[in-house]
Structure formats: C-alpha cells, structure tokens
C-alpha positions in Angstrom: 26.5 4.2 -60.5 29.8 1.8 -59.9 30.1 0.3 -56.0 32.0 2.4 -53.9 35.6 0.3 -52.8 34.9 1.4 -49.3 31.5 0.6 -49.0 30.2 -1.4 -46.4 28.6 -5.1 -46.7 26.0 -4.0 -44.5 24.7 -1.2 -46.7 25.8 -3.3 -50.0 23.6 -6.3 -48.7 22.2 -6.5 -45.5 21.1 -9.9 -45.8 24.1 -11.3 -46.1 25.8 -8.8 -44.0 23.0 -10.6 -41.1 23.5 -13.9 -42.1 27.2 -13.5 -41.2 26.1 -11.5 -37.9 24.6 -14.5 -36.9 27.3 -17.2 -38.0 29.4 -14.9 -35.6 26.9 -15.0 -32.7 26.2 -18.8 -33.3 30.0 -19.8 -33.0 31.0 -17.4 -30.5 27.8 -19.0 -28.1 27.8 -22.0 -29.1 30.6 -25.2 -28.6 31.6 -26.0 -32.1 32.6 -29.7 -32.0 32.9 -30.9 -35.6 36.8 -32.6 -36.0 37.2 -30.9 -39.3 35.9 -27.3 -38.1 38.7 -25.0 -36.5 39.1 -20.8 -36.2 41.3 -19.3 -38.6 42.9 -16.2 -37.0 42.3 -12.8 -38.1 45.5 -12.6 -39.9 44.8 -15.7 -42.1 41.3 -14.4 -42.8 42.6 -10.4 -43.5 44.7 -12.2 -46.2 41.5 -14.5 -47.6 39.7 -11.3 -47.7 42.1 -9.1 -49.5 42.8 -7.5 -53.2 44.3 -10.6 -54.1 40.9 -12.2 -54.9 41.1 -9.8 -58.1 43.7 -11.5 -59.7 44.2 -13.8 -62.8 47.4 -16.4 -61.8 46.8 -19.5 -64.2 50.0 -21.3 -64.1 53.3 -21.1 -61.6 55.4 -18.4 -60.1 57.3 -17.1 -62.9 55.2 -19.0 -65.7 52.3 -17.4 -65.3 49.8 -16.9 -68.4 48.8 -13.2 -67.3 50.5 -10.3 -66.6 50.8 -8.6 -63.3 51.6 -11.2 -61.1 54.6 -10.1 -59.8 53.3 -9.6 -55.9 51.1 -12.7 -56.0 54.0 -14.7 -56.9 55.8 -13.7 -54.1 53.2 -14.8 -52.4 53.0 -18.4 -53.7 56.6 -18.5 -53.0 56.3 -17.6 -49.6 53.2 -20.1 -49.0 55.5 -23.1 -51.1 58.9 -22.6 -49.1 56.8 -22.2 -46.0 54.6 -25.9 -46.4 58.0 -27.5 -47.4 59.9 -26.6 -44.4 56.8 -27.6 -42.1 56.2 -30.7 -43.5 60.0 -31.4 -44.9 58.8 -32.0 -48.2 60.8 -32.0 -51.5 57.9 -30.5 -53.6 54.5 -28.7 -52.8 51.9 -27.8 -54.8 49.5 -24.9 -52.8 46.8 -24.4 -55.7 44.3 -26.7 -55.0 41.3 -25.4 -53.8 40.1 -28.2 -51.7 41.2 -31.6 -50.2 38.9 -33.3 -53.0 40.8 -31.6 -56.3 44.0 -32.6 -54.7 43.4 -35.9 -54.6 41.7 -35.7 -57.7 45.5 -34.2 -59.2 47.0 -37.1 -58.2 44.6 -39.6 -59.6 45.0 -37.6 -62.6 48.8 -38.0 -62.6 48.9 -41.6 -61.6 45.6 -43.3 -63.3 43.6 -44.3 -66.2 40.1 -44.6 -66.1 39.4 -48.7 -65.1 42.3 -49.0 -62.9 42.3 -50.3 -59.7 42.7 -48.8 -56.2 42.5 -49.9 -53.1 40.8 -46.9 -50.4 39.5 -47.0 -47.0 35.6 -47.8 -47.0 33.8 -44.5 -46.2 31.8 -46.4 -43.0 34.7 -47.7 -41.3 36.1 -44.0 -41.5 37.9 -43.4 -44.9 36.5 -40.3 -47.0 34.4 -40.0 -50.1 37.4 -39.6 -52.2 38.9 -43.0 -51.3 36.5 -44.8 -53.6 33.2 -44.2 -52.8 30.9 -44.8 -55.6 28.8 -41.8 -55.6 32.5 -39.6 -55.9 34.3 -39.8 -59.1 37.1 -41.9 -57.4 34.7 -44.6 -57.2 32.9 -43.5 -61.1 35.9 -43.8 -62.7 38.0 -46.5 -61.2 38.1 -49.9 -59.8 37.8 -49.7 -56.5 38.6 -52.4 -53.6 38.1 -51.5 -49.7 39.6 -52.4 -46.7 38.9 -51.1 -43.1 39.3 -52.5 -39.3 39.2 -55.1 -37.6 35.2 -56.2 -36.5 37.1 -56.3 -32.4 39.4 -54.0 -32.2 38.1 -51.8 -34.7 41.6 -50.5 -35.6 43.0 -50.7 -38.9 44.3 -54.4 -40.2 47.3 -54.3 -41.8 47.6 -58.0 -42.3 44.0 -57.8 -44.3 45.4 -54.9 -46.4 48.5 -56.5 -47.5 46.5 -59.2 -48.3 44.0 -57.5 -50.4 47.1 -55.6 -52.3 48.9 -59.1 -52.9 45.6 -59.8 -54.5 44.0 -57.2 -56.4 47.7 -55.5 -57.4 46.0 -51.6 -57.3 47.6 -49.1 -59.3 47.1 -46.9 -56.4 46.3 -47.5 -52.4 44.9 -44.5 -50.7 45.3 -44.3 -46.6 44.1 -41.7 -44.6 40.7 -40.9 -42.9 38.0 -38.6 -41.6 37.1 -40.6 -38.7 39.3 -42.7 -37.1 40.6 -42.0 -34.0 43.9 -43.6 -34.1 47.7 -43.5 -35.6 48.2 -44.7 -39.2 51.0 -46.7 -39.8 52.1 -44.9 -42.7 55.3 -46.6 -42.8 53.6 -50.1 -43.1 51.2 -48.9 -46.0 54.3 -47.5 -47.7 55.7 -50.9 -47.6 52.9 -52.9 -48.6 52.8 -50.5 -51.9 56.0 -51.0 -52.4 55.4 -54.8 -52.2 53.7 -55.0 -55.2 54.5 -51.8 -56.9 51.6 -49.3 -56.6 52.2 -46.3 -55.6 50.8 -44.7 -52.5 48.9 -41.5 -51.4 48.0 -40.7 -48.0 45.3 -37.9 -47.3 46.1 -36.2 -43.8 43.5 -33.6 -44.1 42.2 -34.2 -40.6 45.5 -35.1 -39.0 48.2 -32.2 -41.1 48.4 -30.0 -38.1 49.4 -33.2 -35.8 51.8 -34.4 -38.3 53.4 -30.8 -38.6 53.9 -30.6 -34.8 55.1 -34.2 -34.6 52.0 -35.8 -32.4 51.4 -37.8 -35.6 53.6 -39.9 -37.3 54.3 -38.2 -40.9 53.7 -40.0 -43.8 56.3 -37.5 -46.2 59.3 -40.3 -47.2 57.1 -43.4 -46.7 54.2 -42.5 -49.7 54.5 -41.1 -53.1 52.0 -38.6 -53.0 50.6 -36.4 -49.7 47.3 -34.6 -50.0 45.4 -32.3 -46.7 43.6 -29.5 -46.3 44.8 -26.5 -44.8 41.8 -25.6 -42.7 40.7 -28.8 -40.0 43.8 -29.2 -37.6 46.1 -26.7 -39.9 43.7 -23.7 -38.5 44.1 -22.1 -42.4 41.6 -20.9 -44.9 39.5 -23.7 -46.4 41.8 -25.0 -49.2 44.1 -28.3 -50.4 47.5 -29.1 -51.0 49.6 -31.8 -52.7 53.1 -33.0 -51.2 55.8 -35.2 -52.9 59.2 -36.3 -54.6 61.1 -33.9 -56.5 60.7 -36.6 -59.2 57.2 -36.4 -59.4 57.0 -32.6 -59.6 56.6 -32.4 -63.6 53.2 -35.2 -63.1 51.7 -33.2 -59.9 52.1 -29.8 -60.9 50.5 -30.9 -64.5 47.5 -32.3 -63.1 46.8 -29.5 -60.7 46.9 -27.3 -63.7 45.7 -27.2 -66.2 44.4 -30.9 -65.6 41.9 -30.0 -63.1 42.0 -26.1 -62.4 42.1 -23.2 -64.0 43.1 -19.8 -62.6 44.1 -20.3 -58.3 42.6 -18.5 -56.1 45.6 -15.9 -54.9 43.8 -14.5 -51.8 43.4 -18.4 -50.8 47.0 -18.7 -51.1 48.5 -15.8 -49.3 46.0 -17.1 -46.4 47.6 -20.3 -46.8 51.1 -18.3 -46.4 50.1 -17.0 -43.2 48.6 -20.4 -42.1 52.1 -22.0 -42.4 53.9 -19.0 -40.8 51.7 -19.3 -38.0 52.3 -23.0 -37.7 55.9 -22.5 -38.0 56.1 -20.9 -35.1 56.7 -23.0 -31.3 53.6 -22.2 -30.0 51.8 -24.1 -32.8 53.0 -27.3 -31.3 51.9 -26.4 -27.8 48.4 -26.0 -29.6 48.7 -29.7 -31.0 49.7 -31.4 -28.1 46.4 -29.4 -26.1 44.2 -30.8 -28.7 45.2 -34.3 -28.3 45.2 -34.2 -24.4 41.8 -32.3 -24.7 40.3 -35.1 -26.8 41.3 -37.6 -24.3 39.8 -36.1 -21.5 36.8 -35.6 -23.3 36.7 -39.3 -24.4 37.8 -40.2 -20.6 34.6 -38.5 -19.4 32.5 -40.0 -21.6 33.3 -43.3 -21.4 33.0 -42.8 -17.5 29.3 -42.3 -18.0 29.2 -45.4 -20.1 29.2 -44.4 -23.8 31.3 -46.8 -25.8 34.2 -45.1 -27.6 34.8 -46.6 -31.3 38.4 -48.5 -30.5 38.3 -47.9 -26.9 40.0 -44.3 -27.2 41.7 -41.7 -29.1 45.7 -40.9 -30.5 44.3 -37.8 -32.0 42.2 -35.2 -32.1 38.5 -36.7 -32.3 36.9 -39.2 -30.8 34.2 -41.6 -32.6 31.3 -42.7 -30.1 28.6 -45.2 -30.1 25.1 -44.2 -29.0 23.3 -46.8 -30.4 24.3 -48.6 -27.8 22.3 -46.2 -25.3 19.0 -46.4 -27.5 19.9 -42.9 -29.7 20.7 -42.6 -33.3 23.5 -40.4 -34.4 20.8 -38.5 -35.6 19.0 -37.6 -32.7 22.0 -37.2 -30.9 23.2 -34.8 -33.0 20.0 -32.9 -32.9 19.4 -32.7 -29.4 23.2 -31.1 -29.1 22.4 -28.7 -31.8 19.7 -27.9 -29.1 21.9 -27.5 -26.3 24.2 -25.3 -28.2 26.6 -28.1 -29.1 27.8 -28.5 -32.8 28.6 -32.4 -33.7 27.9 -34.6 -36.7 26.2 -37.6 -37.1 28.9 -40.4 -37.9 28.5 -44.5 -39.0 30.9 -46.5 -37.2 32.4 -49.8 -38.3 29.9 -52.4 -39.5 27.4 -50.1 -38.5 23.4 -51.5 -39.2 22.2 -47.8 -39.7 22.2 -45.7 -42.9 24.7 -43.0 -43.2 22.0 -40.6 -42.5 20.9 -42.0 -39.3 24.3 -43.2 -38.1 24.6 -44.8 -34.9 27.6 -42.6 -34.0 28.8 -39.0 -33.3 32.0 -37.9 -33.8 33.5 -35.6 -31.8 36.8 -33.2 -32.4 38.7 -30.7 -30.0 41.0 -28.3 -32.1 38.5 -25.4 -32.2 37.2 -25.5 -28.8 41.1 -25.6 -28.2 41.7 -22.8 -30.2 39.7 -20.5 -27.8 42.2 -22.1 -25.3 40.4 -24.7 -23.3 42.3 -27.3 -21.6 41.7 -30.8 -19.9 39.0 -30.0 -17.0 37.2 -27.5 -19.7 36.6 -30.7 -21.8 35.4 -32.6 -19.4 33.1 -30.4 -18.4 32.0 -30.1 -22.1 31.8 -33.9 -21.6 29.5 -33.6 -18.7 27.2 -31.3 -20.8 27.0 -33.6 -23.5 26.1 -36.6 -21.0 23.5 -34.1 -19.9 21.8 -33.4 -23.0 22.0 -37.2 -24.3 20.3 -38.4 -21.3 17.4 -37.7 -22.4 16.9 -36.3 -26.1 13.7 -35.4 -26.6 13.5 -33.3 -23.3 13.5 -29.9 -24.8 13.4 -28.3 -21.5 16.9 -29.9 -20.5 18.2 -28.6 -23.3 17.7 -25.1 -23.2 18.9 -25.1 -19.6 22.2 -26.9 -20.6 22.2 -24.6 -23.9 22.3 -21.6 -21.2 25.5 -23.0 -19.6 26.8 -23.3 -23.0 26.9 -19.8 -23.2 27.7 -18.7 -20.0 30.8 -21.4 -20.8 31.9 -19.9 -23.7 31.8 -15.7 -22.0 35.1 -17.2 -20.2 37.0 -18.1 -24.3 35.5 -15.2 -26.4 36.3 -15.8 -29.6 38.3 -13.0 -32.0 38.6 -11.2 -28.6 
C-alpha cells in the first residue's frame, strides 16, 4: 500500500519521530554554545521541509537538464539576487551543499593536483579545508601553513607575506573556525596580489557579521568568497561561493558538474528565506547583540581567572584556556554537557594536547542570542560555566547547575 502524503512521522516512524522529540527538548532546555550552531526560524525550515526536495534541478536557472523547473528556478533566482545584494557581490553561486564542496569548487577552478597553497593551520584556528592533511585539500595539494603570533596569539601578517614571497602558492586561503578576532582581509588580498596567487577567504563563521557590517568584508579584496549559510547566517545547513563577474564561467563550472550533481532545491528556497530575513534591519541589531554578548561572556570569565586565547573577542566566540586551571578541553566539555551546557572541545595555539583532548573550549553566542539574551543573560551563563568548571568531576554540582539551566532557558522558549 503507497504512504499516504499526509501521513504523520510519528505513525510512519516513531523512532525517528522520538529522536527528534528529544533534539527539541535537549535544545529547548539546554544552553547550546557551539559558535557554529544557531536556530533557523520556522520560515527557513517550512521551506527546507517542503515539495521542493522532490525535484531534479542539475544545472542553472534557465539551463536546467530536466524539465519542470520552472518554480524552482524562481527560486534560485530569488536566493542569487538576494546573497548578491547582502553581500554586494558581482556573482553568487547558491548550489553548494556545504562550506567544504564550496571550497572544494574553487580549488577545482583554480588548481592542479601538486600545487601549492598556503592555509591557516587547523590548531591555530584555520579549518580542515585549509590544508589539513587528512582533507583532500591537504591529499591533493602542496600545502604550507601559517598561523599567530606565539604572544599575542593574533594572526602575523608580516610571517605570512613572508611565507608567500617564499613558497609563491597558487592559492592562499584565510579565514577560520576559531579565532576570535578581525581578519585583515584587505592585507591578505594584497599580499596575493604581491606575488600573484589568487585569494579565497572562507567566512563561514563570520558571514552573518560581515553581512551586517560588524566584520570587515572580504568581497573586492579576494578572488573567491566561500561561507555557509547556517552558523552566524541563521539559514539551513548549506555553502555558497562569491566572486568577480569574470570568474563566473570557472566557479559555476566547478560547482557543477565538477563537484555536484543535481542541488538540493528545498535547501535553496531555505537559503532564499535566510537572505530575505537577513535583509531586513533587524538582522543587524541581531549581529551587533551577538558580538556585545560574546564580550560579556568573555568579560566574566576572564574575571574568574580563565585565560581568554588573544586576550578577548571582535566576534562572535571566544577561545579559552583551561589547561591553565588543571582541565582538559575534554573534561571541560563533558562536565558542561552535564550541566546542560553545549561547547566543544578546541586546541589553542601551540597547544601540547591532541586535538581530542584539547586544552581549550570554544565558546559562541549567536544561538543563545537568537532566543534573545543580552549582556547580563551571558554573564550569568558565564557564572554557570565558572560553576560547573570549578570542579568537574562533582556530578552533584552539576545537576544542580543543570537545573538552573532550565529554569534559565523557561524565560527564552524556543519556536515559541
């Protein structure tokens, strides 16, 4: 007998229908804390959850290689003119389905196997995709790495000009998952200019900053712009690519067919309504709330004598040091699971730690900020985490401070 269309998931599959019950319950109760986490509203996820997840779209509004496309066209029109007027961009390319295949379409456009590039090293906060060698950017092509400075632990410019002069990359990449400060995109686009690679900067963590103008943009001073539109954009989970009109033809051809196939339409429209939504005034507000949130956090932390990676934050997370008090990233990350408190587990510059130890947390504000907490919220939040990390294997302390978790979060339901 065929599945009825209206047929609920809970009678379809209760298991999954529970698991998702209890994703609900755990976010809604708990403090979710990871700086690449954020709510998508109910309008972007109605439009990830639509019809549109039926359809066949392999190639580009008007060029398609199915018929029937006519409404989901419309709808990568919409999410295309929307993403150029937020980010002033000449050309945008909304079909990849994560931040990794869109930097992987512009390696594709711009590189040959053996060629040399020049990416932030994953510990001193770059991303997997910048070179690392268990990622096919690091497989595949010659990679050098910079990163920061041993005392300020900000970024060196000087070092990476240096590095470029020597090793002449085809490509640098700049961008980062965990660094709490500014890029000098403008600097980077120089030095690439200086000895004639060409440059790609990955905002994934920072696109909704740049869009509202708390982050310097990077559009006009690189080639090539990659993000993601969930983290800080507050879309479905999905990539993008930004550039010159020039380099259309190269982008669009690497995207597909060089590294997709058919896109995934329902992703799209939700990337539509992401950009409408971050179009509109009140986005910026939002922006500006996440950066003053995630310096109040880091204030109150660093008032109960955690060390903060570079002293502070420009953006929207905050890397800190436990080591320092005796606790692994690990353990620190466990014991706030405990206490109702999502993080991750981080390495910090020069860290002596594996990765899967860490002697760091990291720490980000836009979804706690999305249920519309403000300065003295987070530094309560900071006060809890204090709490909890004062003495991790106390199971006891952690249920009680798990308990005002929840009675936090009754005052910012979520979906309400």
């Amino acid at each position: 007998m065929p599945l009825a269309l209206n047929r609920s998931l809970l009678e379809a599959d209760p298991e999954i229908a529970q698991a998702i019950t209890d994703e609900t319950r755990r976010l809604s109760d708990g403090l979710e804390m990871i700086a690449s986490e954020n709510y998508a509203s109910r309008a972007v996820m109605e439009a990830a959850g639509s019809v549109m997840t039926n359809k066949y779209a392999e190639g580009y509004p008007g060029r398609r290689y199915y018929g029937g496309c006519e409404f989901v066209d419309v709808a990568e029109r919409l999410a295309i003119e929307r993403a150029k007027r937020l980010f002033g961009a000449e050309h945008v390319n909304v079909q990849p389905h994560s931040g990794a295949q869109a930097n992987l379409a512009v390696f594709l456009a711009t590189l040959r196997p053996g060629d040399t590039i020049l990416g932030m090293d994953l510990s001193h906060g770059g991303h997997l995709t910048h070179g690392h060698p268990l990622n096919v950017s690091g497989m595949y092509f010659n990679v050098v790495t910079y990163g920061v400075d041993r005392e300020t632990e900000r970024l060196d410019y000087d070092a990476l000009a240096q590095l470029a002069e020597k090793h002449r990359p085809k490509l640098i990449i700049c961008g980062a998952s965990a660094y709490p400060r500014q890029i000098d995109f403008a600097r980077i686009g120089e030095i690439g200019r200086s000895v004639r690679a060409r440059v790609l900067a990955d905002i994934a963590h920072i696109a909704g900053l740049v869009a509202a103008g708390e982050h310097p943009s990077p559009i006009g001073c690189v080639d090539f712009v990659t993000t993601t539109t969930h983290k800080t954009l507050r879309g479905p989970r999905g990539g993008l690519v930004m550039c010159r009109a020039e380099d259309a033809k190269i982008i669009d051809r690497a995207v597909f067919p060089g590294v997709q196939g058919g896109p995934l339409m329902h992703i799209i429209a939700a990337k539509a309504v992401c950009f409408r939504e971050a179009l509109d005034a009140n986005f910026i507000e939002y922006q500006r709330q996440v950066r003053k949130n995630a310096v109040a956090l880091g204030e109150t932390l660093s008032e109960a004598g955690f060390r903060l990676v570079t002293g502070g934050t420009d953006n929207h997370l905050i890397l800190v040091d436990v080591f320092t008090k005796g606790i692994t990233g690990k353990a620190a990350e466990q014991a706030l699971e405990r206490a109702g408190i999502t993080v991750n587990k981080n390495t910090i510059p020069f860290d002596a730690n594996p990765p899967l130890i860490g002697s760091g947390i990291r720490l980000g504000t836009p979804a706690l900020t999305t249920r519309g907490m403000r300065e003295d919220d987070l530094r309560y939040v900071g006060k809890l985490i204090v709490e909890a990390l004062s003495d991790v294997d106390n199971a006891g302390r952690q249920e009680f401070i798990r308990r005002k978790v929840r009675e936090m979060t009754q005052d910012f339901p979520l979906y309400a």
